[in-house]
C-alpha positions as CSV (number, residue, x, y, z in Angstrom):
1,X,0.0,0.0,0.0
2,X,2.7,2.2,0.8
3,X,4.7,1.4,-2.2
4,X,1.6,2.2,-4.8
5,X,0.7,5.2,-2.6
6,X,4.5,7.1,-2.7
7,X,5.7,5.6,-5.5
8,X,2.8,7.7,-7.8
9,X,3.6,10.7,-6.1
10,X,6.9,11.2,-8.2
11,X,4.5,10.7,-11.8
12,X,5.8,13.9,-13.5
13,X,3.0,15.4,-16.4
14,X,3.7,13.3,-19.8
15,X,5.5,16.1,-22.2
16,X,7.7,16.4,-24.4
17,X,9.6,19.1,-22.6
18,X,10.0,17.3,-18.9
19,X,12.2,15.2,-17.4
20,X,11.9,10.9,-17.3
21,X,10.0,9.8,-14.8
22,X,11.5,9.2,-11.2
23,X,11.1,6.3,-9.6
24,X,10.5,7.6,-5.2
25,X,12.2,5.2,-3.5
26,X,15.1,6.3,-6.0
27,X,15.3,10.1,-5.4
28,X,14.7,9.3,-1.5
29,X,17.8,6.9,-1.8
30,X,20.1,9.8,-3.3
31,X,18.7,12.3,0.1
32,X,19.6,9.6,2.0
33,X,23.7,9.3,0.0
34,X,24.1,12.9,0.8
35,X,23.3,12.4,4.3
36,X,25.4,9.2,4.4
37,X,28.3,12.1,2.8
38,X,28.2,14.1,5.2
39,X,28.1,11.7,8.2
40,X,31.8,9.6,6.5
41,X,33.2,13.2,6.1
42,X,32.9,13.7,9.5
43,X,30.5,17.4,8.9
44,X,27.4,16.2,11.3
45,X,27.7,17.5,14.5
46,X,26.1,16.1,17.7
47,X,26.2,12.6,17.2
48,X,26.5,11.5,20.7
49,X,24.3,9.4,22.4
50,X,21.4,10.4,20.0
51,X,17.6,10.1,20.1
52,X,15.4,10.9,17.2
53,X,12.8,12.8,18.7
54,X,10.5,14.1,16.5
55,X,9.5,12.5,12.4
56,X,7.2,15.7,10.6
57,X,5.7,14.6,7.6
58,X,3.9,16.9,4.7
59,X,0.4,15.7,4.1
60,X,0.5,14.1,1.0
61,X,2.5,11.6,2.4
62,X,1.1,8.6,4.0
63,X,1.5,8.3,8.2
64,X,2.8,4.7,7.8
65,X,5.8,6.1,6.2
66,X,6.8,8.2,9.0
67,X,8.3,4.6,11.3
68,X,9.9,3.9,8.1
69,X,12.0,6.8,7.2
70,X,13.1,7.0,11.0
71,X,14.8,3.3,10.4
72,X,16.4,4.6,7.2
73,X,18.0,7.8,9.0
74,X,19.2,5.1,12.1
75,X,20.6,2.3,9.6
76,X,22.6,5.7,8.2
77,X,23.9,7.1,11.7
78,X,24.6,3.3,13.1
79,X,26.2,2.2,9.8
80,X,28.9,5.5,9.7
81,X,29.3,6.1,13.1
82,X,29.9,4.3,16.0
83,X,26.6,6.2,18.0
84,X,24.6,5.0,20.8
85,X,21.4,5.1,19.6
86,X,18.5,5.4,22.1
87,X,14.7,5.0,21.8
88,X,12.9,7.6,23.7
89,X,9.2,6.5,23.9
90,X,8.9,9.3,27.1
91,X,9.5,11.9,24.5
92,X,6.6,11.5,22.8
93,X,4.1,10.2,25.4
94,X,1.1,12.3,26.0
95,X,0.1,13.4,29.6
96,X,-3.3,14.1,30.9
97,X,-4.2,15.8,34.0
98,X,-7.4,16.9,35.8
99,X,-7.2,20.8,36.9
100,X,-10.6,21.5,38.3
101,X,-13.2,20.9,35.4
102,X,-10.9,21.0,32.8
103,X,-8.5,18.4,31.0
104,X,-5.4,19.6,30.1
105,X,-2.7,17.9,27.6
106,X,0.8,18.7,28.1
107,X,3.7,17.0,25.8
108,X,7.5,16.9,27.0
109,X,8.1,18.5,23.8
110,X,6.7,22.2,24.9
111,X,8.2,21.6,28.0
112,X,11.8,22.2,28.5
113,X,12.7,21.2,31.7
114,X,10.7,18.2,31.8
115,X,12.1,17.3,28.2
116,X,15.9,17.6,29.9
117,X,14.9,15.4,32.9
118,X,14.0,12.7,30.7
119,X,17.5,12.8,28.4
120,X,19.3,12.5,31.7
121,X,17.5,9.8,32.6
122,X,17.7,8.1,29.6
123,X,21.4,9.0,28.5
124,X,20.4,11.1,25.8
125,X,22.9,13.8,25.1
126,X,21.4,15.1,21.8
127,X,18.1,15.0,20.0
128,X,17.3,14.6,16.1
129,X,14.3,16.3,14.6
130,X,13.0,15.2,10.9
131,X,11.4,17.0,8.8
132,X,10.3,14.8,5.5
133,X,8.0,16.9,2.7
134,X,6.8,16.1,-0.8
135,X,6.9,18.8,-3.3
136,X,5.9,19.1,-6.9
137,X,9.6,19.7,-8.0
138,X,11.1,16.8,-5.8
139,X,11.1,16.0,-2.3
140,X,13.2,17.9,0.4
141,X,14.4,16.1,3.8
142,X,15.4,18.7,6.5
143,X,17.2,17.6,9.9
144,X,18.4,19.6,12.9
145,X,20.6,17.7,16.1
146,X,19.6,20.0,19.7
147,X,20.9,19.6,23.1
148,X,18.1,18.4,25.6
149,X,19.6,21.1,28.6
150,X,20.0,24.1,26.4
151,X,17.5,23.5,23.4
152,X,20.6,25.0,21.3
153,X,20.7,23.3,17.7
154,X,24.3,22.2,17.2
155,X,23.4,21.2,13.7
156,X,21.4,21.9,11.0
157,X,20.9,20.6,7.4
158,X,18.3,20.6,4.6
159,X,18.9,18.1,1.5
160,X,16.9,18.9,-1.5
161,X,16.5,16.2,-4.4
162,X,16.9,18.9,-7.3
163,X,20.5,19.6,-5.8
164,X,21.4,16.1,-4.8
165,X,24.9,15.4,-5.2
166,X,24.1,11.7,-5.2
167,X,22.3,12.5,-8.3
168,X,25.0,14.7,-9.4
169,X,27.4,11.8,-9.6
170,X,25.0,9.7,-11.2
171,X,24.7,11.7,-14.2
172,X,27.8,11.5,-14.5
173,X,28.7,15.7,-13.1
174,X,31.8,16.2,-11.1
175,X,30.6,17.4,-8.1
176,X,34.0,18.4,-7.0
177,X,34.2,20.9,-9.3
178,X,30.7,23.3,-8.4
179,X,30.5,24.6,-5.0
180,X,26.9,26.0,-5.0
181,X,27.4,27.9,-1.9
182,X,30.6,29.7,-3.5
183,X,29.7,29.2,-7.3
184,X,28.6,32.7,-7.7
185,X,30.2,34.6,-4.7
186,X,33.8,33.6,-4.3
187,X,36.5,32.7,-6.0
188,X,37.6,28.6,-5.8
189,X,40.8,28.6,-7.2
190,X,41.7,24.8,-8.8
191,X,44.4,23.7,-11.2
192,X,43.9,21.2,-13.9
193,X,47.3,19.2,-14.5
194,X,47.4,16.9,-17.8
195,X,50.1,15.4,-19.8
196,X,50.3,15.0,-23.4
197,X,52.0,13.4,-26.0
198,X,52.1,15.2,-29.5
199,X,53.3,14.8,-32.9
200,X,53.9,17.6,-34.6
201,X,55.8,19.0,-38.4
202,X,58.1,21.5,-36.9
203,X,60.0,23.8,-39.1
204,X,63.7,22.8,-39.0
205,X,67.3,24.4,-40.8
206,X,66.5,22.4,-44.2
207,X,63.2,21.1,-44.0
208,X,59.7,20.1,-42.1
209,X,60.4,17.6,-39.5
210,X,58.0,15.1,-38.0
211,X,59.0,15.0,-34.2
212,X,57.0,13.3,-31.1
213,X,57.1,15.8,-27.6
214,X,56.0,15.6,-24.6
215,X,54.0,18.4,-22.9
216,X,53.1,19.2,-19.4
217,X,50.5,21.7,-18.6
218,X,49.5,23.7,-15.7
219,X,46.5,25.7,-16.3
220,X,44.1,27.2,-12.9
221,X,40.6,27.5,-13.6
222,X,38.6,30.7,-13.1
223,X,34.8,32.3,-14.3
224,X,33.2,29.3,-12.9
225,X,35.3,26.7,-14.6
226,X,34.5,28.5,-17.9
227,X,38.4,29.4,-18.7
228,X,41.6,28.7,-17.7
229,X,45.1,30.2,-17.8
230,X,48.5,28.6,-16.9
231,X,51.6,27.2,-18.5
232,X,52.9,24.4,-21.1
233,X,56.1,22.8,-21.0
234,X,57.2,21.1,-23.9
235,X,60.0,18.7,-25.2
236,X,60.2,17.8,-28.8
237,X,62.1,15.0,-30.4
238,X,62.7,14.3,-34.3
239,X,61.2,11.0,-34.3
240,X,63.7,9.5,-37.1
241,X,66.5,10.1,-34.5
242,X,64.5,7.5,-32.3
243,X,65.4,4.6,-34.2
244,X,68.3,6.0,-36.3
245,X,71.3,7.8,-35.4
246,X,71.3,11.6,-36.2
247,X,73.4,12.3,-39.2
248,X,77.2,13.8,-38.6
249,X,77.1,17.4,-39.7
250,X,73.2,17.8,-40.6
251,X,71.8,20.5,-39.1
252,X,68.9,19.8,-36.9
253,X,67.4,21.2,-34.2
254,X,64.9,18.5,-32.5
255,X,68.0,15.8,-32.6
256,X,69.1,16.9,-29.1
257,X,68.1,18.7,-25.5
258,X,65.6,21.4,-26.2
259,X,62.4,23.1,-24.3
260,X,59.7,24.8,-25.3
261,X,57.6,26.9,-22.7
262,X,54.2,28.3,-23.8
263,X,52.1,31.0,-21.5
264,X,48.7,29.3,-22.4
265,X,45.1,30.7,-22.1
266,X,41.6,28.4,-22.9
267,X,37.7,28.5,-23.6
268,X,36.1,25.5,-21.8
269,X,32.5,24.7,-23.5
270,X,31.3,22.9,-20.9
271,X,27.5,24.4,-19.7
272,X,26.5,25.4,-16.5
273,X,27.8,21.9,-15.1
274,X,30.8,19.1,-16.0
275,X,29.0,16.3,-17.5
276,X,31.6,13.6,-18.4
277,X,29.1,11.2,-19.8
278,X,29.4,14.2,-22.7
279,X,31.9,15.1,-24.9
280,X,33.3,18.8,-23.9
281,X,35.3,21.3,-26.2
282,X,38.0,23.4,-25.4
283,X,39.6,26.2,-27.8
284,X,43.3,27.5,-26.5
285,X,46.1,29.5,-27.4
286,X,49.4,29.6,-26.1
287,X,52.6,32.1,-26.7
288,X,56.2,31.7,-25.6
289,X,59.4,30.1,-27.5
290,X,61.8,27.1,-28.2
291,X,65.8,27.1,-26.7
292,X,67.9,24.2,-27.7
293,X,71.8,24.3,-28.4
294,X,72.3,27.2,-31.1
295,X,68.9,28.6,-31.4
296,X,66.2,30.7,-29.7
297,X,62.9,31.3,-31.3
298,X,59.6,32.6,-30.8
299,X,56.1,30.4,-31.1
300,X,52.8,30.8,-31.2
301,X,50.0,28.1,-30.8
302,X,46.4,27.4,-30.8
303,X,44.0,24.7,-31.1
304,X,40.4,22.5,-30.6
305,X,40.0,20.1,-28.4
306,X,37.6,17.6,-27.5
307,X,37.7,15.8,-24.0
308,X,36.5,12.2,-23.6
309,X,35.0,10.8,-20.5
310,X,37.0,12.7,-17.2
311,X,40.6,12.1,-18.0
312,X,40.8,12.2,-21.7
313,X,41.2,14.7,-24.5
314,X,42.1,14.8,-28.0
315,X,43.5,18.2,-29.7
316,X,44.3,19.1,-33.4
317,X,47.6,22.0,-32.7
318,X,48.3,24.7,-35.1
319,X,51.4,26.7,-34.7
320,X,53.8,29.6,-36.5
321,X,57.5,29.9,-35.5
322,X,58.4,33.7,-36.5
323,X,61.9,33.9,-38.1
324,X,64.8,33.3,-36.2
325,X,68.4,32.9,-36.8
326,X,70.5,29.4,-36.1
327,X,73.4,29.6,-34.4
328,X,74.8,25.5,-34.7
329,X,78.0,25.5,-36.4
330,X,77.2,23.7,-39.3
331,X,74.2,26.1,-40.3
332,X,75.4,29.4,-39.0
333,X,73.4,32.5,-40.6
334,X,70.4,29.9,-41.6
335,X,67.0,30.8,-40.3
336,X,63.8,29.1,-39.0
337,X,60.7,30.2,-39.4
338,X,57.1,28.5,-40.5
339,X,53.9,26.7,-39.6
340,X,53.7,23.5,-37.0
341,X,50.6,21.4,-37.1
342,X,50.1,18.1,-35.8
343,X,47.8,16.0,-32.8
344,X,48.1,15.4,-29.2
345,X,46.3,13.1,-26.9
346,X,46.2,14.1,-23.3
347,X,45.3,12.4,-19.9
348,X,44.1,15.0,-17.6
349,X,44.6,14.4,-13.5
């Protein structure tokens, strides 16, 4: 009965413009993660000797489910934590009394100092209120932890379907990168470190060379994760060199130690949140220049990229090397200038 009765409360209207349909016991199990979060990470307060006191419930949710939802919240606490839990049945227990002509009710609840005499008795050191409602965008589960002497709430917490970083991670969004408390507010600083492995046609003394590099970039994100600025480091290798020895006497400038170092800036196309069940886009350029042995040039770079899943990401690289003069022995007064192209795949980390 209860299943039918709550599972039809999360039917949304048939249209083309709203979301699938939501199973209840689904969205009430991702309320329940985030609570389950929070209690691993250590960011509850007050979970000492606990009681739950009080269970409110909207009214288009059925009574019966109250006793259930209470055993869900324990099963959490007991499961995390290593709490005492302790069933208060004084807590809730009516009292009648006689004055006169007149009955009057009275409820340990609206009366402090009887509600703190029975938490000594009983152990209790602090008392969980519930508060469980059904609304037409999703439900909402809302908790607060007090101290029976005081009445002071030592924690407080409302978790909200719509917001659910359960259901965050389900999608596939990483949480870890929106902070809604901060996400309009403050500035998070967070760097995004990847390596990549390129090859690239780099103008050389004679010719186009096809060389493999290395690159290591450094970029901190800013504007909501929407751009990014850092540094690339970059070593590039003429890949015939790899497998045959470099020619005695031929000019060449990726055959031995060299570095590039690029001051980058990007465009991150990725929406109002990180969905890595997607594939994102990401335009960049980059400006700096090349040393090795002999030579010192300028370089300019840009590209399109297109990142796979969370840690992958595919660019095509387009480059111009303004001209500059070779200083090797065997090519002294050349110069180097033209257009680098070529692909790079990157793991991001």
């Amino acid at each position: 009965m209860i299943l039918v009765g709550l599972s039809s409360l999360m039917q949304p209207v048939r249209a083309a413009d709203k979301p699938p349909e939501r199973n209840f016991y689904e969205v009430l199990d991702d309320l329940m993660s985030d609570f389950e979060y929070d209690l691993k990470n250590g960011n509850v307060s007050g979970m000492r000797d606990l009681s739950i006191r009080n269970v409110g419930m909207s009214e288009n949710i059925p009574a019966s489910f109250k006793p259930h939802l209470e055993l869900l919240v324990t099963e959490k606490i007991m499961k995390n934590l290593k709490t005492r839990m302790i069933q208060c049945l004084p807590c809730r227990a009516k009292r009648t009394t006689v004055e006169g002509d007149q009955l009057k009710f009275s409820s340990p609840e609206t009366n402090p100092t009887e509600l703190a005499r029975i938490a000594k008795l009983s152990g209790i050191q602090n008392f969980l209120d519930i508060v469980f409602s059904y609304q037409p965008n999703g439900l909402i589960l809302s908790m607060y932890v007090s101290e029976p002497e005081s009445g002071s709430i030592v924690w407080s917490r409302s978790y909200n379907s719509e917001t659910s970083r359960a259901s965050a991670f389900r999608r596939g969004v990483d949480y870890s990168q929106v902070d809604d408390a901060r996400k309009f507010t403050e500035y998070v600083p967070g760097v995004q470190y990847r390596l990549t492995l390129y090859y690239l046609f780099e103008p050389n003394v004679s010719k186009t060379t096809g060389c493999l590099g290395g690159g290591l970039r450094m970029m901190e994100r800013y504007d909501n994760r929407k751009k990014e600025v850092g540094f690339e480091f970059d070593y590039i290798k003429d890949a015939t060199t790899l497998v045959n020895s470099a020619t005695a006497g031929t000019a060449n400038l990726w055959s031995g130690i060299n570095v590039t170092l690029l001051f980058m800036h990007s465009w991150n196309f990725i929406g109002d949140e990180e969905n890595f069940n997607k594939v994102r886009s990401n335009i960049f350029i980059g400006m700096g220049g090349t040393y090795t042995s002999g030579f010192l040039g300028g370089v300019g770079r840009g590209g399109f990229e297109w990142r796979l899943g969370k840690h992958f990401a595919v660019s095509a690289n387009v480059g111009y090397r303004p001209e500059s003069t070779v200083f090797i022995p065997s090519a002294t007064g050349s110069s180097v200038k033209g257009v680098e192209y070529g692909l790079g795949i990157g793991y991001l980390f």
